[in-house]
N, C-alpha and C positions, 0 to 999 in steps of 0.2 A: 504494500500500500504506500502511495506516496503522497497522499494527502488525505485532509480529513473536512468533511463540511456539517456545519451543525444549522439546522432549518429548528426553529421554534417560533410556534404560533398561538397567540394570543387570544381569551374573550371576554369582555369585560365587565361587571359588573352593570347593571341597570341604573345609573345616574350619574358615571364615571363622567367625569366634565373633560370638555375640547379643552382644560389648562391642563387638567393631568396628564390625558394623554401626549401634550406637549413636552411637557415633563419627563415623562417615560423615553421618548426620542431623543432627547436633548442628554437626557441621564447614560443613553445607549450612546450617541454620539463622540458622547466626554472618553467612553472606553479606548478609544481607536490611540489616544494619544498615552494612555497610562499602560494597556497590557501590551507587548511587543508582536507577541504570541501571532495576532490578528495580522489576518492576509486583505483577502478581499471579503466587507465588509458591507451589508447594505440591510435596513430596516424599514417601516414605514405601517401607516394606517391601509387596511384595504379599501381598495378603490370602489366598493361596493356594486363591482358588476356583477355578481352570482349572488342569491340568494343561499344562506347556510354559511358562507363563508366566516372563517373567523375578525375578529376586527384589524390585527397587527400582525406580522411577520418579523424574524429578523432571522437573516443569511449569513452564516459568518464561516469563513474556510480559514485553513491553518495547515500549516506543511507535513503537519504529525498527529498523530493522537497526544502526545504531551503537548503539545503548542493550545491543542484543546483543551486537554485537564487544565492548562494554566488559566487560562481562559475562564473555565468553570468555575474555580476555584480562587480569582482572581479577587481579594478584599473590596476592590474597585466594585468588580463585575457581580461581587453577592451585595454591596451596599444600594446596588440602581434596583436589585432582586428586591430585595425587605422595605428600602424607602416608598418607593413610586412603582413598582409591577406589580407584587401581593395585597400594596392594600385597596386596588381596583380589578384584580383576577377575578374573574369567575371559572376559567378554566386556560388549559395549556398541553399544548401537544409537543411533542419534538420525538427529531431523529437525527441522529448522527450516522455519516456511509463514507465510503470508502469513494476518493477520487481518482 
């Protein structure tokens, strides 16, 4: 394996406000500059063409499965978790696969 890509998707609580989710992007944003880990890197609200769809994505690849754990496990990357994700979650998918 020579890369590793991690897809997590988002859905949000029933009154989660347009700041918070701003928030959440902004808080995802801040990572790119603190963990090294991070390759290509891209997040965002769904564009709300499908019905079901969750409301946020975020893409993020990395050269290795450790460049990921860093990533996971990153104080940065668990403080955007606890502050601004969990306390507007309703729910959360992910996968991590081989590139």
């Amino acid at each position: 394996m020579t890369g590793c890509r991690h897809v997590a998707t988002f859905a949000f609580v029933e009154g989660a406000t347009e700041e918070q989710i701003a928030a959440v992007a902004s808080g995802l944003g801040a990572l790119r500059d603190q963990i090294p880990e991070i390759g290509e890197y891209h997040f965002g609200p769904d564009l709300g063409l499908n019905d079901g769809n969750q409301q946020f994505a975020v893409v993020a690849d990395f050269e290795d499965v450790d460049g990921y754990l860093a990533y996971r496990d990153h104080p940065a990357h668990q403080a955007v978790l606890a502050e601004r994700i969990r306390p507007i979650l309703a729910s959360r998918s992910a996968v991590q696969f081989a590139l």
